[in-house]
VOBA-1610 file (N, C-alpha, C; in pm, whole numbers, padded with zeros to 5 digits, always signed):
BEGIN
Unk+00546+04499+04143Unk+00539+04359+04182Unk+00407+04296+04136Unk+00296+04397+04139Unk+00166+04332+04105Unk+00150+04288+03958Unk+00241+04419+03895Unk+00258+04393+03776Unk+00275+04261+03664Unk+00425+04218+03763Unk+00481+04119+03747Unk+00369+03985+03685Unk+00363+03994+03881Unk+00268+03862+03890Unk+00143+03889+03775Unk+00095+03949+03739Unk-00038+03932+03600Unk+00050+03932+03527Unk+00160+03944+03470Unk+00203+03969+03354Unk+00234+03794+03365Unk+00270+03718+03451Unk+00337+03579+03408Unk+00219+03525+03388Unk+00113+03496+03412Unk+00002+03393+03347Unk-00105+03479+03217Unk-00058+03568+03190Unk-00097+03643+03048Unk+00006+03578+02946Unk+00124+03609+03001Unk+00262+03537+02897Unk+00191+03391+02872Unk+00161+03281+02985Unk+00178+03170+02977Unk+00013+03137+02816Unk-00056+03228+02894Unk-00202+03183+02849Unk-00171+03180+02688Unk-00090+03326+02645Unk-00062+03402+02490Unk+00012+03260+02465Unk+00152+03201+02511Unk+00211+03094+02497Unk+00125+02936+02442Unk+00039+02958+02515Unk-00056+02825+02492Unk-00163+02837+02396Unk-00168+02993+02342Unk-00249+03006+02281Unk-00218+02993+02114Unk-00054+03046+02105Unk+00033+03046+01976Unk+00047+02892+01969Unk+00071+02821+02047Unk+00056+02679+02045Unk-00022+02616+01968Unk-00158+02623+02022Unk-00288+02588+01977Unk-00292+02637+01827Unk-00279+02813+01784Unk-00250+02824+01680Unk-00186+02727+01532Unk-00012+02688+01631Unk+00025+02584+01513Unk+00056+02520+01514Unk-00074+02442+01578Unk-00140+02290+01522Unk-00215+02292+01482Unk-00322+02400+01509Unk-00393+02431+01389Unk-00371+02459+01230Unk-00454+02348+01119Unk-00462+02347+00987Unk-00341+02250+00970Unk-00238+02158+01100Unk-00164+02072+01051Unk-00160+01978+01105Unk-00157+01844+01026Unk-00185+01700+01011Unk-00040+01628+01019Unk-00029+01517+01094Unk+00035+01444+01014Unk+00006+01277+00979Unk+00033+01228+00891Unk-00017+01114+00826Unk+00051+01014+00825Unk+00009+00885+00843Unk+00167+00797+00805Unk+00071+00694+00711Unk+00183+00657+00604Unk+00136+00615+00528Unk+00275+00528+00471Unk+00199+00424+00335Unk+00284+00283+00296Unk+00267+00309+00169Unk+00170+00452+00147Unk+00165+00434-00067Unk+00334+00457-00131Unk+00315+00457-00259Unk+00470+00509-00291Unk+00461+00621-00300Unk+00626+00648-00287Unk+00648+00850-00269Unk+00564+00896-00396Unk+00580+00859-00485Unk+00578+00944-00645Unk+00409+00976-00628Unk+00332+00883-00583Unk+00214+00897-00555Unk+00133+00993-00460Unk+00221+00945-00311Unk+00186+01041-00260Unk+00192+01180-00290Unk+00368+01239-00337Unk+00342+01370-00368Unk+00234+01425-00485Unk+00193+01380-00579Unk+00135+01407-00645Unk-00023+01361-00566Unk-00074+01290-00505Unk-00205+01349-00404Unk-00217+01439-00347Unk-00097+01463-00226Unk-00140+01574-00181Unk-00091+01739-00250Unk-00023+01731-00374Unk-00049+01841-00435Unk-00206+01900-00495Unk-00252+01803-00495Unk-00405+01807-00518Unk-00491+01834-00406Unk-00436+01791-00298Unk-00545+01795-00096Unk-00444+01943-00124Unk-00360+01968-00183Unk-00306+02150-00130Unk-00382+02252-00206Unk-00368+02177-00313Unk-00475+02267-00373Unk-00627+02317-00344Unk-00678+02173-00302Unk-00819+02144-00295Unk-00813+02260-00133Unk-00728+02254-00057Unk-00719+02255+00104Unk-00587+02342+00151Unk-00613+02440+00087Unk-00454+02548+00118Unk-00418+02567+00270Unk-00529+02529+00316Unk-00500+02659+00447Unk-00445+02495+00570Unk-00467+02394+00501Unk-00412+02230+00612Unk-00268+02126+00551Unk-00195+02171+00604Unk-00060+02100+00573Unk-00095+02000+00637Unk-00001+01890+00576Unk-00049+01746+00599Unk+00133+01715+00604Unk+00177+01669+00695Unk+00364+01636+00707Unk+00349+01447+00737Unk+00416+01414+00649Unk+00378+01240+00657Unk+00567+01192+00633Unk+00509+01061+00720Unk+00613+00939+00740Unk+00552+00835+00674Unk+00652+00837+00578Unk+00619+00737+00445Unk+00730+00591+00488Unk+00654+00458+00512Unk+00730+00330+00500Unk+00665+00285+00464Unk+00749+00153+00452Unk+00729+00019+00371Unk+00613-00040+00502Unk+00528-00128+00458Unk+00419-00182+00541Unk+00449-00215+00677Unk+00548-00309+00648Unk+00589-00376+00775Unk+00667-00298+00881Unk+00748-00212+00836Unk+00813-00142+00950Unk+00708-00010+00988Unk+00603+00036+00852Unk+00518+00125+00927Unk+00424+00113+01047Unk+00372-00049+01064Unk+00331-00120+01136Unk+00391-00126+01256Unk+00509-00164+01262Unk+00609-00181+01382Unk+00605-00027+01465Unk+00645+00063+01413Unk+00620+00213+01448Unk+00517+00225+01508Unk+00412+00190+01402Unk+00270+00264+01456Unk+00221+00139+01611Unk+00273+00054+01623Unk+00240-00048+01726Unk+00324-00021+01850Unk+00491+00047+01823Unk+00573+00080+01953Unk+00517+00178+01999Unk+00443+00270+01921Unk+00413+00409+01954Unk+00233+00425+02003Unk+00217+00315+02004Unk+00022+00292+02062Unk+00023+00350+02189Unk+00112+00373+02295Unk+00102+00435+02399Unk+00047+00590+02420Unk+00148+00646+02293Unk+00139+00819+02246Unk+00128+00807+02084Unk+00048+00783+02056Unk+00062+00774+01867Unk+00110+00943+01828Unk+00162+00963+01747Unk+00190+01064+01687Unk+00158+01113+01554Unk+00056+01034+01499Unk-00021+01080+01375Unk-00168+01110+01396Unk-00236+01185+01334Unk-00316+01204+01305Unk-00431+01071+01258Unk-00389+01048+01107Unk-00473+00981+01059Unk-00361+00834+00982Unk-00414+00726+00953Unk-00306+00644+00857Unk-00392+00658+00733Unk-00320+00677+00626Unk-00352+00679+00491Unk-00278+00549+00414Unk-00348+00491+00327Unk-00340+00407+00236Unk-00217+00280+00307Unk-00273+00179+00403Unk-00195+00084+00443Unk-00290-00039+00392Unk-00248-00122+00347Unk-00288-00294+00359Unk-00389-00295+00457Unk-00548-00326+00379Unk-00621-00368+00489Unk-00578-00509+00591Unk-00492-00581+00525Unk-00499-00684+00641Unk-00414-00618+00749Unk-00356-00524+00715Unk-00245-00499+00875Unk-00395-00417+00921Unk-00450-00344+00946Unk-00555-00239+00932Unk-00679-00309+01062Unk-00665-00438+00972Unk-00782-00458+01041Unk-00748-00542+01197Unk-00605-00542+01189Unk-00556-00601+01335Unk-00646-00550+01470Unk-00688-00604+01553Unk-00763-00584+01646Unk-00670-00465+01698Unk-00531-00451+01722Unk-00456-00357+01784Unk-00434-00245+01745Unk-00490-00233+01593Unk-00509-00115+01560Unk-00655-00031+01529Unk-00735-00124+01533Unk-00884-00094+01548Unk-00926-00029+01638Unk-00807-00096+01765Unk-00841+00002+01873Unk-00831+00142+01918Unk-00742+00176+01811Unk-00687+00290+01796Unk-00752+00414+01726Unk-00884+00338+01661Unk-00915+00405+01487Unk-01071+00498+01554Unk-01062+00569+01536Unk-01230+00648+01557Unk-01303+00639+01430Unk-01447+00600+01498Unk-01539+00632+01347Unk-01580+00711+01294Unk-01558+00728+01195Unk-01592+00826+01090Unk-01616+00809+00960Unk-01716+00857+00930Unk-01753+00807+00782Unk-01774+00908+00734Unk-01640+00950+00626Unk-01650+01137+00535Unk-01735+01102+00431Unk-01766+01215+00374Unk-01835+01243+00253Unk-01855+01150+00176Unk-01921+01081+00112Unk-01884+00980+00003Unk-01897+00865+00021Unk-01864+00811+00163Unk-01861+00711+00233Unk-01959+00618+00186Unk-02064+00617+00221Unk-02231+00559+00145Unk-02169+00479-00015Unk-02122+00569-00066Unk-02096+00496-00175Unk-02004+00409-00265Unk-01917+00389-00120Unk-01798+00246-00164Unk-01892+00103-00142Unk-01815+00038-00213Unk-01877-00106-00219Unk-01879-00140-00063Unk-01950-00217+00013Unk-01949-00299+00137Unk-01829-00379+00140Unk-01788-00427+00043Unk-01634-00464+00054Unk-01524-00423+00098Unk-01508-00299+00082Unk-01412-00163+00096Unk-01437-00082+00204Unk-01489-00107+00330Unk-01509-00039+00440Unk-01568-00115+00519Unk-01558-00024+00620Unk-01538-00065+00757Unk-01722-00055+00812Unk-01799-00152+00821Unk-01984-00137+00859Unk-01923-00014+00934Unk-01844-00027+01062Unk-01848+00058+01175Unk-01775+00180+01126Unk-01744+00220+01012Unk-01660+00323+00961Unk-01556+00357+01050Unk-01484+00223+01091Unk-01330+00284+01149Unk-01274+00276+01025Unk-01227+00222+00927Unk-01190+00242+00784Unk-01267+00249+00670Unk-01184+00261+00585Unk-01206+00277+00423Unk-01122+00277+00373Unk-01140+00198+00223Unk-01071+00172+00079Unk-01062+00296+00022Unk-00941+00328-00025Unk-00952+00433-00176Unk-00917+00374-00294Unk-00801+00279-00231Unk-00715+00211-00386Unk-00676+00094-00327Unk-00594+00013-00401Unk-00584-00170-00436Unk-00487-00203-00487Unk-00399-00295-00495Unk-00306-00363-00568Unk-00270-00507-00585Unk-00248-00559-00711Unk-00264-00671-00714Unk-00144-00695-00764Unk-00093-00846-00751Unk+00020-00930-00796Unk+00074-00915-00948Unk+00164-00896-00971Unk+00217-00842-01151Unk+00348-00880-01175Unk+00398-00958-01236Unk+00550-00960-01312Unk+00564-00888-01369Unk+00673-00807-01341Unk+00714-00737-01446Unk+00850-00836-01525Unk+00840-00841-01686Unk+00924-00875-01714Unk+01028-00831-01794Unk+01144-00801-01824Unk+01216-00758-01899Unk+01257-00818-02024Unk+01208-00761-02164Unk+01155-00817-02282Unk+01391-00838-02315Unk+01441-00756-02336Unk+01553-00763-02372Unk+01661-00875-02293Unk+01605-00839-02171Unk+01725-00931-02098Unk+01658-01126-02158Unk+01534-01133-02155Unk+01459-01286-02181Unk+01500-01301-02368Unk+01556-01220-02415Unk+01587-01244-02552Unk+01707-01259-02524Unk+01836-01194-02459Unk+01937-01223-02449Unk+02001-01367-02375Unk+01947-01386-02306Unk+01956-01512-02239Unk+01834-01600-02257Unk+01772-01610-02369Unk+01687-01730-02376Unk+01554-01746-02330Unk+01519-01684-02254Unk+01447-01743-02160Unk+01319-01716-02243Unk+01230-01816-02184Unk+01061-01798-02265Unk+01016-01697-02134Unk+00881-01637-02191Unk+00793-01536-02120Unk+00688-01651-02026Unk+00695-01604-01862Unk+00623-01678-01802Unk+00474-01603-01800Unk+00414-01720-01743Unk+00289-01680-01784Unk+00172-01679-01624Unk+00245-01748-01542Unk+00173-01818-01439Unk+00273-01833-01295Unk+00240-01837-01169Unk+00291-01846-01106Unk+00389-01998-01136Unk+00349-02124-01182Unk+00401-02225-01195Unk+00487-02213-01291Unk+00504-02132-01370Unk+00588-02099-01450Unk+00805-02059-01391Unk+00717-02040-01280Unk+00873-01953-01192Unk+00976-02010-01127Unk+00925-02129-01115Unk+00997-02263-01053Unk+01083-02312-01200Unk+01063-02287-01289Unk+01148-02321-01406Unk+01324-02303-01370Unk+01405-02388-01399Unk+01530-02414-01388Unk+01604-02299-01416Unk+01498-02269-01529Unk+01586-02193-01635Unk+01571-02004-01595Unk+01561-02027-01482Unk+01518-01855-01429Unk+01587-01856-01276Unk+01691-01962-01254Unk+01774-01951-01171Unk+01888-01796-01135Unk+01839-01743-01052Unk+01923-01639-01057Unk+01870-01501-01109Unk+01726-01540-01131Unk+01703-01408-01267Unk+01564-01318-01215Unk+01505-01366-01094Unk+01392-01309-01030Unk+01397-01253-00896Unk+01356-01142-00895Unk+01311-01076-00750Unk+01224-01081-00716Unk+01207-01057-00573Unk+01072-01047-00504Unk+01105-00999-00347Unk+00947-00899-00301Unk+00960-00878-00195Unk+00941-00933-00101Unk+01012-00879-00015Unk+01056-00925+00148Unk+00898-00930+00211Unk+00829-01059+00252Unk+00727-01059+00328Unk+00733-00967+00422Unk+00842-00990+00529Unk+00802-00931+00676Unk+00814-00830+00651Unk+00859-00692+00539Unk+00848-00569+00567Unk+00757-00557+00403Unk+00716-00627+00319Unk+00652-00527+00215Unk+00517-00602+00256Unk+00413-00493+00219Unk+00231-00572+00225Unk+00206-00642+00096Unk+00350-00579-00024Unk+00282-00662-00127Unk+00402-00773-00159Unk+00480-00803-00056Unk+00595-00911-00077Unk+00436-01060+00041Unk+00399-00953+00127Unk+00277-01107+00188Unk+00188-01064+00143Unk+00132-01000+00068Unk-00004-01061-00018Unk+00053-01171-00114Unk+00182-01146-00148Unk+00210-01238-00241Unk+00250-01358-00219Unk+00282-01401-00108Unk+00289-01501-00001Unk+00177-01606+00034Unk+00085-01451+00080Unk-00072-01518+00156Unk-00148-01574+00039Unk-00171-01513-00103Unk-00226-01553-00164Unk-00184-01705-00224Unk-00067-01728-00226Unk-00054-01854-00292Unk-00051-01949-00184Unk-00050-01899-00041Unk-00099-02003+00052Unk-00295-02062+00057Unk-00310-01955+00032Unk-00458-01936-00005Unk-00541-02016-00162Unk-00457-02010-00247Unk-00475-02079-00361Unk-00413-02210-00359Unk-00332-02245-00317Unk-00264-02370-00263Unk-00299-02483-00161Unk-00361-02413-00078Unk-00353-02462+00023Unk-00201-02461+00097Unk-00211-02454+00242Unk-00054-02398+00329Unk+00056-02530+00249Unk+00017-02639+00286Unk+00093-02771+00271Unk+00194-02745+00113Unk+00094-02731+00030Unk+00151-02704-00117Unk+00193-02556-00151Unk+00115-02494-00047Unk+00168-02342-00082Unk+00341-02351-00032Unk+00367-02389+00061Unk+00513-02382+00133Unk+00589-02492+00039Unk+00558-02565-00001Unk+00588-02671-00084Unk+00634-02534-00226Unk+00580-02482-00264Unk+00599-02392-00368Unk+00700-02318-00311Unk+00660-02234-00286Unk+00754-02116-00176Unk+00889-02122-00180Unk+00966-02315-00172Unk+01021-02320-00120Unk+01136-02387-00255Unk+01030-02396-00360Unk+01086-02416-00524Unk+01140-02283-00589Unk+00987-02207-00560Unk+01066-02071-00589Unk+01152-01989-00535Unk+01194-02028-00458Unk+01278-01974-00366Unk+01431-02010-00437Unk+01464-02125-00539Unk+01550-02177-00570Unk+01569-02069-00708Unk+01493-02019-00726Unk+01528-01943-00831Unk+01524-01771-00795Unk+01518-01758-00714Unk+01513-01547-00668Unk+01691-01557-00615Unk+01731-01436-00661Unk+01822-01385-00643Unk+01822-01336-00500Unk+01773-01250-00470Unk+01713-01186-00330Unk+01575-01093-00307Unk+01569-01142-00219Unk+01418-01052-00126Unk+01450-00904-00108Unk+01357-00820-00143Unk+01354-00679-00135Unk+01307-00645-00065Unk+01314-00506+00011Unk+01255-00456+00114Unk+01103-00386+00070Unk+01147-00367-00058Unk+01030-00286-00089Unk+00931-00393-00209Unk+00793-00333-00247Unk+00723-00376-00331Unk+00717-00364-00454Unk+00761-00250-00452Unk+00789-00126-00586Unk+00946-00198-00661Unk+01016-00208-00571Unk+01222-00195-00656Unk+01217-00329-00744Unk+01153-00434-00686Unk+01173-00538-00760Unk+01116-00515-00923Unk+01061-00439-00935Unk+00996-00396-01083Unk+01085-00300-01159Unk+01114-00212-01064Unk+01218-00169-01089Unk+01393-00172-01115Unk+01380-00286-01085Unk+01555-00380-01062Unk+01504-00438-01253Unk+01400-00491-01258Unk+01397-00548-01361Unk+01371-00452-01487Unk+01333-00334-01464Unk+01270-00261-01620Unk+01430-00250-01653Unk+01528-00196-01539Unk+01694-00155-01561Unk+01765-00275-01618Unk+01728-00383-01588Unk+01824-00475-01666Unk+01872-00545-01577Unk+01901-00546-01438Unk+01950-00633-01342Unk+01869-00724-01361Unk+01775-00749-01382Unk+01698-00922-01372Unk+01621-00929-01466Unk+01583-01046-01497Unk+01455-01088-01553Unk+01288-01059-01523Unk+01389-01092-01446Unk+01182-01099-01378Unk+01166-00993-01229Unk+01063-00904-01223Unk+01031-00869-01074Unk+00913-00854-01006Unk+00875-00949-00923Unk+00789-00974-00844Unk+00723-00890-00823Unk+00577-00796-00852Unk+00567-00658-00779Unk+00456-00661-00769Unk+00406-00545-00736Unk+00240-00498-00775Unk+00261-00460-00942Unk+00119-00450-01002Unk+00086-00450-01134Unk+00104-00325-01143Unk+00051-00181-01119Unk+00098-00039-01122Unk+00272-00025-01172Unk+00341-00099-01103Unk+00495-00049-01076Unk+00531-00143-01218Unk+00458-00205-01291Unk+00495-00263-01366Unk+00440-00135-01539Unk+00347-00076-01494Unk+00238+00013-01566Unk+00343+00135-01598Unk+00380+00203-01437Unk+00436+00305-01444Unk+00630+00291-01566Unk+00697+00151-01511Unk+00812+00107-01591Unk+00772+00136-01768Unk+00670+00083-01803Unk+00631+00048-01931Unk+00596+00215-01982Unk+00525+00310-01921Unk+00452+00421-01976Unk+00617+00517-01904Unk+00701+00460-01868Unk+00844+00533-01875Unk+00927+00505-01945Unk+00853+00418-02099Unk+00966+00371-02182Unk+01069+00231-02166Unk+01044+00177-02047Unk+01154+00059-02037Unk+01071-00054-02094Unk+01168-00149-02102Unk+01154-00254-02235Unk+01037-00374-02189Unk+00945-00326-02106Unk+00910-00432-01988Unk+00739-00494-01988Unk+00764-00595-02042Unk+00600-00696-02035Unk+00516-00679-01889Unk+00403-00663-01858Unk+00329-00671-01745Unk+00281-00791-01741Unk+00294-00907-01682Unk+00243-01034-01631Unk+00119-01080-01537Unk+00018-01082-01558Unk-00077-01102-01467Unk-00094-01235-01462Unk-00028-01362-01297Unk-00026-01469-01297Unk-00176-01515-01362Unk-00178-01658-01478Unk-00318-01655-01507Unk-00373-01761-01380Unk-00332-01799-01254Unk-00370-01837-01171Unk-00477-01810-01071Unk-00448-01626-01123Unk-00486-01513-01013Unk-00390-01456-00983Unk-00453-01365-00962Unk-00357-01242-00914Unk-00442-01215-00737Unk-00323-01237-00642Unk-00356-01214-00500Unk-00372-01051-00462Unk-00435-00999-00400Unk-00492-00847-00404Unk-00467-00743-00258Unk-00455-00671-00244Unk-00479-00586-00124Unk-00597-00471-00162Unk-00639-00429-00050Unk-00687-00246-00099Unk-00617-00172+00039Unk-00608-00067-00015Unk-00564+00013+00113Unk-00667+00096+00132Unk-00668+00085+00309Unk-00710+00151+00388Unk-00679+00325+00448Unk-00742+00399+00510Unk-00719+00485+00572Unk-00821+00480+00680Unk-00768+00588+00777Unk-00850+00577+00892Unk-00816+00686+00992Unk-00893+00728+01088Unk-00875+00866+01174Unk-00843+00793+01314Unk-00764+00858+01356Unk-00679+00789+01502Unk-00796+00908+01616Unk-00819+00814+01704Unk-00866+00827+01818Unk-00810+00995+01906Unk-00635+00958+01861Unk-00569+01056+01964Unk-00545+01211+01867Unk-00619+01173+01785Unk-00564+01314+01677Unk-00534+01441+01759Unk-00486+01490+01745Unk-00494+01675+01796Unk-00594+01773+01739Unk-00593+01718+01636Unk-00614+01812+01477Unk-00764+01735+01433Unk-00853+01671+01482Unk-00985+01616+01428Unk-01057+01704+01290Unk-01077+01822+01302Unk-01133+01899+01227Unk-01050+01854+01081Unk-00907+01896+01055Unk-00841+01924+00933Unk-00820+01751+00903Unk-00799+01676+00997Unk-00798+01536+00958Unk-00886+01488+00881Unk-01018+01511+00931Unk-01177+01462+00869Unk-01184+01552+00744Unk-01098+01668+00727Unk-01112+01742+00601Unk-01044+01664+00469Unk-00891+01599+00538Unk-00815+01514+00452Unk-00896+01413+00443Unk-00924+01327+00490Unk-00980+01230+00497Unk-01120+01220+00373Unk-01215+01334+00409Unk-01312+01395+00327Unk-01277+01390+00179Unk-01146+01425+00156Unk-01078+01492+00035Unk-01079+01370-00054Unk-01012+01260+00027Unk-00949+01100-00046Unk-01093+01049-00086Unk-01188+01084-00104Unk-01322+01022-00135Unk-01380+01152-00248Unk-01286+01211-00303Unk-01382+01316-00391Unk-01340+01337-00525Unk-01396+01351-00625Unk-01395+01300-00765Unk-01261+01359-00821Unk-01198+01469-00729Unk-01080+01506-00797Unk-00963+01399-00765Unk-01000+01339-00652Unk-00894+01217-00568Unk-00904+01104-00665Unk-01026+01074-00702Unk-01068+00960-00815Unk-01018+00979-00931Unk-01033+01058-01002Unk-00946+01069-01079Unk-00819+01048-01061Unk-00734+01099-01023Unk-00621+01037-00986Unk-00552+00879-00992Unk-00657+00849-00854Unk-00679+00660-00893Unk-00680+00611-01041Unk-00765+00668-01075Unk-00745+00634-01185Unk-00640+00643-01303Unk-00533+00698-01260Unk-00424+00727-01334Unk-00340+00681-01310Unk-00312+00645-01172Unk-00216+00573-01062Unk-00220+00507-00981Unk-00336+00429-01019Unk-00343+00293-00916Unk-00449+00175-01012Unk-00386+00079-00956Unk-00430-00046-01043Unk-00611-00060-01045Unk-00638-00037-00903Unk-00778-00067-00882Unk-00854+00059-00738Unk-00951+00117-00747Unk-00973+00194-00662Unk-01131+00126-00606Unk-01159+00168-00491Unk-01241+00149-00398Unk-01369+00291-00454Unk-01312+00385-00497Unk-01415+00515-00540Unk-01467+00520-00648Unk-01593+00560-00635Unk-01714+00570-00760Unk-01656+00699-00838Unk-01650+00679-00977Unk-01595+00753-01040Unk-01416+00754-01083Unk-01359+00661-01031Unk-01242+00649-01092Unk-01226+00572-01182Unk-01151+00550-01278Unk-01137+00503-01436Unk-00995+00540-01498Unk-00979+00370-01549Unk-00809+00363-01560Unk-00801+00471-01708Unk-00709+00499-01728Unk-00691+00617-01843Unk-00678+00498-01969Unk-00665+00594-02085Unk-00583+00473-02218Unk-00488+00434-02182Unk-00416+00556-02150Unk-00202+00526-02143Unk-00188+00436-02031Unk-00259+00369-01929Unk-00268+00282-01880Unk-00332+00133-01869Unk-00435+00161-01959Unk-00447-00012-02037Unk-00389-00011-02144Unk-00317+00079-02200Unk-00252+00036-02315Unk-00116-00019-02254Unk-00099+00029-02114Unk+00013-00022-02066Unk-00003-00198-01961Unk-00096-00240-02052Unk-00167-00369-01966Unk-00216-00399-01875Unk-00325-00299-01809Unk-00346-00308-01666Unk-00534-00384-01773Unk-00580-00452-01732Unk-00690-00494-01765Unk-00804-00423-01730Unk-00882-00422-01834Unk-01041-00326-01842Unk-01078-00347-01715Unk-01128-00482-01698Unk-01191-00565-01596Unk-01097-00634-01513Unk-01056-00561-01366Unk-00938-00588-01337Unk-01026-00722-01210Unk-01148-00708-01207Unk-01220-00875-01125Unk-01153-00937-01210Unk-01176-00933-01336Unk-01140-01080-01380Unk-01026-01165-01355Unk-00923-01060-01272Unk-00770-01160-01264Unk-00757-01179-01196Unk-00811-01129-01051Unk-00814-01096-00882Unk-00813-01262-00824Unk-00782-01298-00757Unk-00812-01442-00652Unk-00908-01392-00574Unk-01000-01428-00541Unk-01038-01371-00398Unk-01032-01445-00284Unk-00965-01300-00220Unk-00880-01317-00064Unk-00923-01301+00009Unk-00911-01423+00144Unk-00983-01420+00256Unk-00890-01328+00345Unk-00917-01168+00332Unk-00863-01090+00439Unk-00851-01110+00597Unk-00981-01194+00602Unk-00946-01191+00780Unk-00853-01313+00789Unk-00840-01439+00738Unk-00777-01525+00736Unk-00627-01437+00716Unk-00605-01368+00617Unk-00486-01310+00596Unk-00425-01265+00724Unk-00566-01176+00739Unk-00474-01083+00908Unk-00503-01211+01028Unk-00540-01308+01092Unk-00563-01334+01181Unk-00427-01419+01151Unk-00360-01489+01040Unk-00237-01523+01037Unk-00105-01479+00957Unk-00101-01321+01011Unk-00030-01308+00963Unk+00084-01329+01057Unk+00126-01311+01186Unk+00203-01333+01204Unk+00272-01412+01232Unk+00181-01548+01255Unk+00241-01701+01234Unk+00290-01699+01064Unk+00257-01642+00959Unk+00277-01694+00848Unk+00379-01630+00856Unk+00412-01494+00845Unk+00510-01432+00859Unk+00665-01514+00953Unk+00611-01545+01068Unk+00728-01603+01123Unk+00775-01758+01059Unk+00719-01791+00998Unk+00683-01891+00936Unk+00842-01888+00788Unk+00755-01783+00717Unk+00851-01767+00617Unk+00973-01691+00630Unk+01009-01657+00737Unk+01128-01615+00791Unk+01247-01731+00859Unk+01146-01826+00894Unk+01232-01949+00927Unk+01271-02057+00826Unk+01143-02055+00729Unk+01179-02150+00573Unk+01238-02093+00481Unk+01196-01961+00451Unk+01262-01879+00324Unk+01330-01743+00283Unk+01311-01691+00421Unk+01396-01570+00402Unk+01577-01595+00409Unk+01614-01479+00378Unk+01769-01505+00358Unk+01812-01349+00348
//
């Protein structure tokens, strides 16, 4: 009987102890980059970091947002990797974010982080047409050049673009021309071009992709998804509005409730180190890290030397402090 009784809180302790075990060395992440990207990062954090699995929930901005906001009670990630600083810097998720400033930190621009190191920049994306050179020869159409260009008659039916309320780069692309416009004329636009898109996408990425295939003319995207179409052989012009191009950077950041602090701050550590930079530099339009540099096969695929020179610059807090009036906004004028 005595037996017994020591033997049940030895079981329980060994129980809690295999526990502890495995969660130890594992992460999980939620994140808004694209798949193709992500897997190919963290084959590099596996390499760099064998012994810390990292298991991630990959969405589109807006519904990753929604998640990570129902779930503020019990969060269930670790850390967020690469989201839209304007969702990022929402007071409701700030609250959430612990400071930390990994390795490297010191040496992002003041632009790209957080004074209080609840975040940091790794990478960026900016506004890009992709256009489809075959389909604009088959049906006529001239090569646009400019956002004012898109309101043309003659592109009725023939352009995509993403869905504000769920892509970060369907409302950067939104916010920025409210921002360059002013709201009055920006919605005034919005609401021209709107006469010519076929439909709103969920994602940031497909609309570039709808167009390298031949379904459209034109697709609304980030400049990368226009890079990656072109250096995959499809027939497809990269467009940088000469208006400006409206911008994001993405953020990451370490959650308050982690389990796992140690292997988090290790990932985290990782996204700031010259093997991560590199990378950026291969697969992303613009990076936040010292030492990344676009390749040839990617300005030869039109991403610009000097990618300031095309940027608008965006008032981020203005972005986030309205986003969700703007958002509800363009759901009542222009979504469909």
């Amino acid at each position: 009987m005595v037996r017994r009784f020591i033997a049940f809180p030895v079981v329980a302790l060994l129980l809690a102890l295999f526990a502890l075990a495995a969660r130890a060395g594992e992460i999980t992440a939620y994140t808004a980059l694209e798949e193709d990207d992500v897997k190919v990062y963290l084959q590099a954090f596996n390499k760099a970091k064998p012994n810390v699995k990292v298991n991630i929930l990959r969405l589109s901005t807006g519904d990753l947002m929604a998640r990570i906001l129902t779930e503020k009670a019990n969060p269930r990630h670790d850390v967020i990797w690469g989201v839209a600083v304007t969702q990022m810097v929402d007071p409701r998720i700030l609250e959430m974010a612990e400071a930390y400033k990994p390795a490297g930190f010191d040496r992002i621009n003041p632009q790209f982080k957080d004074p209080d190191g609840r975040w940091f920049a790794t990478t960026g994306y900016f506004a890009g047409f992709c256009v489809n050179n075959e389909v604009l020869k088959k049906k006529g159409l001239p090569m646009p050049t400019s956002w004012a260009d898109l309101t043309n008659p003659v592109y009725k039916g023939q352009i995509v673009m993403p869905n504000a309320a769920s892509s970060g780069t369907g409302y950067a692309q939104v916010v920025s021309i409210l921002q360059m416009m002013g709201e009055e004329k920006g919605w005034n636009y919005l609401k021209e071009l709107d006469k010519n898109i076929a439909q709103y996408i969920k994602s940031g990425s497909r609309p570039c992709r709808a167009a390298a295939t031949g379904e459209y003319a034109i697709g609304l995207s980030f400049a990368f998804s226009g890079v990656k179409q072109i250096m995959e052989g499809y027939p497809i012009t990269l467009v940088i509005p000469k208006e400006g191009a409206g911008y994001e950077t993405e953020v990451s950041l370490l959650m308050k409730t982690s389990k796992n602090k140690e292997d988090s701050k290790q990932f985290l550590d990782w996204l700031l180190t010259q093997d991560a930079a590199k990378l950026y530099g291969e697969r992303a339009e613009m990076s936040a890290v010292p030492g990344s540099k676009a390749t040839e096969a990617v300005l030869k695929a039109g991403l610009p030397a000097d990618v300031s020179t095309v940027l608008w610059k965006m008032d981020f807090a203005s972005s986030s402090k309205n986003k969700d009036r703007i958002i509800a906004e363009w759901k009542q004028k222009i979504e469909r």
